[in-house]
N, C-alpha and C positions, 0 to 999 in steps of 0.2 A: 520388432521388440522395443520397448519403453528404453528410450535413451541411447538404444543402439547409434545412430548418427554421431553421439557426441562421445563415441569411443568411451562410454563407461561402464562397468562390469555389472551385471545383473545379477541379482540377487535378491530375495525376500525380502519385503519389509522387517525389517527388524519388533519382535513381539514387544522385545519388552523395553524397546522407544515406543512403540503404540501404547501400550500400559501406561506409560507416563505420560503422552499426550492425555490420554482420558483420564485421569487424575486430576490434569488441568484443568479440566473442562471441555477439552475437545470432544466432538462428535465426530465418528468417522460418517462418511459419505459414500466411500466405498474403501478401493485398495491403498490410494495414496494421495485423498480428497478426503479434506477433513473441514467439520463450520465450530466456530467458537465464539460464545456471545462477546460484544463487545464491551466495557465497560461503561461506554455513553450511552448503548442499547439501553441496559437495565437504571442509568440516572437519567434517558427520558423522559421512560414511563414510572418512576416515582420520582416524577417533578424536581428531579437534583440536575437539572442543566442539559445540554446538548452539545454534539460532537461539535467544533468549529466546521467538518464538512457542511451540516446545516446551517450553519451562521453563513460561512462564505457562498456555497452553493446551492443551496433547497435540499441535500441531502436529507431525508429526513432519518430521525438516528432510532426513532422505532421501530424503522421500516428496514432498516439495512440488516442484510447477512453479511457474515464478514468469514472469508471461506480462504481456503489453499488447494489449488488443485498438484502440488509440488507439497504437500507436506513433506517430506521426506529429502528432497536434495535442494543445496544451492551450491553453487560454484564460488560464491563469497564463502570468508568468517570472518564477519565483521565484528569491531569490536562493541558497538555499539547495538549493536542487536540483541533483542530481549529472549529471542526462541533459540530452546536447547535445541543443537544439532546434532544429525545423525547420518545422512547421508547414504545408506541403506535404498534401493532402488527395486522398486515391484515390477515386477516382471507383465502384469495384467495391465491392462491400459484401464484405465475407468471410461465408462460408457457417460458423453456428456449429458441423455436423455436420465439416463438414471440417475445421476449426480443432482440435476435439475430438481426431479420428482422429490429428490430425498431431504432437499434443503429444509421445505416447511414443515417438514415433520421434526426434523431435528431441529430446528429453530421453537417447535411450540415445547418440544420435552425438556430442551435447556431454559425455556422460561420458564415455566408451567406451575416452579414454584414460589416464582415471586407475586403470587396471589393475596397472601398473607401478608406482604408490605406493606406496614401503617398506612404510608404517604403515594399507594400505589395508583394510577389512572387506568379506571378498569378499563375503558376505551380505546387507549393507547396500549395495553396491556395484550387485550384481546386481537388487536388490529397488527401487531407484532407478530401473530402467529404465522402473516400472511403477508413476508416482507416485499418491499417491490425492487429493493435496490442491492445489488450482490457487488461487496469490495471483496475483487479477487487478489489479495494483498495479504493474506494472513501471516504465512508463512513460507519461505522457500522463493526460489526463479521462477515467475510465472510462464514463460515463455520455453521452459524445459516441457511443458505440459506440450506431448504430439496434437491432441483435439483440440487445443486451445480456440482454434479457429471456429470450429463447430458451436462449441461451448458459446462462445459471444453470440454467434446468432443466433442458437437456440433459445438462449438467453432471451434474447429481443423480441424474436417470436411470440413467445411466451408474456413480454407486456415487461419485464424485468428492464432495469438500465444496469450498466455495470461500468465499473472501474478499476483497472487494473493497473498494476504496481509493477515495472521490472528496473533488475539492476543498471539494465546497457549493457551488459556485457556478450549480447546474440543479435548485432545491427540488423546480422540478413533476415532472420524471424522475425523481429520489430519492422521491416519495411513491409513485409508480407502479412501481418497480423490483418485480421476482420477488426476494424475499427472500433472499439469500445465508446460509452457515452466520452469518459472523461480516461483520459492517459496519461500516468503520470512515470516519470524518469527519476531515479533518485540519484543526488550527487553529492558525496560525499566528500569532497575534495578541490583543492584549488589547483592543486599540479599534481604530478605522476607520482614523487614522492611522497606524500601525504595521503594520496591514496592506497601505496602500497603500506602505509601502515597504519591506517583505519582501518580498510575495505577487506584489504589481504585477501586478495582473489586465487584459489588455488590454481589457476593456470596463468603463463604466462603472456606478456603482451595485450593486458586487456584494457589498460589504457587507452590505449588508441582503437578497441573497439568500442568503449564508453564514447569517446569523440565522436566517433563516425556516428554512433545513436544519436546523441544528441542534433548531430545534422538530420538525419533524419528524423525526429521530431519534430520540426520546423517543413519540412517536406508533408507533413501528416498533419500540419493547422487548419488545412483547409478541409478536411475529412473527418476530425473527429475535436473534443476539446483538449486542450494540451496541459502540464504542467511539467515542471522543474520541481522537486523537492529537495531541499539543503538540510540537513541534519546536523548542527552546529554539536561539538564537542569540547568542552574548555580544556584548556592543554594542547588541543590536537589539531585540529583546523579550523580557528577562529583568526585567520591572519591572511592576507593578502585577497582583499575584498574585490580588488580591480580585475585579479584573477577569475574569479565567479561571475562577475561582469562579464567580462570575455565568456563565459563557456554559455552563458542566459544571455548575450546575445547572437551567439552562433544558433543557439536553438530555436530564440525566437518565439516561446512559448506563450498560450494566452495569461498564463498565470505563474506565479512564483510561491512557494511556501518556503520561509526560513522559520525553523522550528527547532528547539532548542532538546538536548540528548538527554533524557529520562533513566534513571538508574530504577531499573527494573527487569524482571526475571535474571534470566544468563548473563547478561550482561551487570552483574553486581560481582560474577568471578572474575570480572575482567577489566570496569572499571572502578572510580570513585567517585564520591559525592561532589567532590571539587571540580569534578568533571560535568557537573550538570550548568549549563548556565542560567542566570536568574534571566526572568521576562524581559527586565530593563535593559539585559546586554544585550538578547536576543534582536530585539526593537534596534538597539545604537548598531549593531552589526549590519541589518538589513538595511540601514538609511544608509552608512558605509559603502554599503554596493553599488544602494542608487546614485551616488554621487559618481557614478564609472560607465553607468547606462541608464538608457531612456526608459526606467522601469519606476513606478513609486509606491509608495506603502498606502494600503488601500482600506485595509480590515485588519483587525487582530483578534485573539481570543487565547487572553491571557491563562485560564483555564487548560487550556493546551500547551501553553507556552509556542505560539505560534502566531507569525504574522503574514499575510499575504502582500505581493509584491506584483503588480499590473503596469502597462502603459496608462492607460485609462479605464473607468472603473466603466460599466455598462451595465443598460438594465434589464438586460436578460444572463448575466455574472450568475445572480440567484432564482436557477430552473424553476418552473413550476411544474411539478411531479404531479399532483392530483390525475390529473388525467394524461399523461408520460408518453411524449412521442420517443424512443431510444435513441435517433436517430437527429 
């Protein structure tokens, strides 16, 4: 049964959190696998910019699905987090083959009507229907997903690359994971305390299962690509840079994003605007770091409010997806 390992109670998706997923825009996928365009998707393809994923790595942002196979549970409530929570758990496991099939269909209906944009690139437009690249990041723990594993190399089979998002906080699943193109860890915090009141993990002791992920991260460089994500919050953890040093060199990632906290969806009942940092501090934070470890600031893409943080820069950093080896 869906979740049963992780001792939590089963139950039906809740209706009417699904009601207001698709209000938002979500597409469901199946029972608790949902895709929802993303906002750099649609300023692609009418020539209004691109995600910094394509600036840093070849990601291409007309191409991406951007999906949840966890709609429905995370083990965090972060404060900084934009998706309304519910936590509600489906009892039906979703089938990854069907998941798969269902993307490009919901991916062309959630376009479909941005035809009629002025400034639209029908090419880019049309070519969107038939994304290549799936960020399994949308919403939720990705790693609560039982077929995760399936899922990735169906995935790949299929010609797809993917990337996937988790908190740390399920090190044993994160050792065992089918390898994704790109893997990213997100860290919210410089110490335990700061963590407990950003991240607010509803179970205890997850501190030090975050630690142990990020050792494992570093265990996983040589098999797949790696990152570190830092989500900067003014007020709340913009302090003790050497700390974050320490936890990016224990992991040893090929990449670093420090990216500044966006006051957006759910997260506007929870934070404030003073809580957003501007580009400029973002940038003085992550030079901050570097000065603590052998890491330096490589790219940025203010538009995001995000900078990238490497050893050295390389010139396969920016994939070439045209014709996509996954692997």
């Amino acid at each position: 049964m869906f979740y049963k390992d992780f001792g939590i109670a089963l139950t039906m998706v809740d209706e009417k959190y699904r009601e207001l997923l698709e209000s938002q825009g979500y597409r469901f996928l199946g029972e608790h696998s949902a895709l929802k365009i993303c906002g750099w998707t649609k300023k692609s393809i009418s020539n209004q910019g691109v995600c910094y994923k394509e600036k840093f790595y070849g990601i291409r942002s007309h191409l991406c699905a951007q999906i949840s196979a966890t709609v429905n549970y995370c083990d965090f409530n972060c404060l900084l987090c934009w998706r309304k929570k519910n936590n509600s758990v489906a009892e039906t496991i979703d089938d990854p083959d069907k998941l798969l099939d269902a993307i490009p269909e919901a991916q062309r209906k959630l376009l479909s009507g941005m035809g009629g944009h002025p400034n639209i690139d029908e090419k880019l437009w049309k070519d969107s229907y038939l994304p290549k690249h799936i960020a399994i990041s949308l919403t939720g723990e990705t790693l609560y997903y039982p077929k995760l594993n399936s899922l990735i190399s169906k995935a790949h089979a299929k010609g797809y690359t993917t990337f996937v998002v988790t908190n740390g906080s399920q090190p044993a699943i994160l050792e065992k994971l089918e390898m994704p193109t790109q893997l990213y860890l997100s860290i919210d915090a410089p110490n335990e305390e700061i963590f407990l009141k950003v991240d607010r993990p509803l179970n205890d002791n997850v501190w030090s299962k975050v630690m142990e992920s990020v050792e494992v991260l570093k265990k996983l460089k040589d098999k797949t690509r790696t990152a570190l994500r830092i989500t900067l919050v003014g007020e709340y953890n913009m302090i003790e840079p050497e700390n974050y040093a320490k936890i990016i060199s224990l992991g040893d990632p090929h990449f670093v994003e420090v990216k500044g906290f966006m006051l957006v969806g759910d997260a506007r009942n929870k934070l404030r605007l003073e809580n957003m940092p501007w580009h400029d501090q973002v940038k003085e934070f992550a030079l901050e770091i570097c000065k603590h470890c052998d890491y330096k600031l490589i790219d940025e893409h203010e538009a995001s409010n995000v900078v990238l943080l490497m050893k050295e820069d390389f010139d396969g950093r920016v994939m070439d997806f045209t014709n996509q080896s996954c692997q």
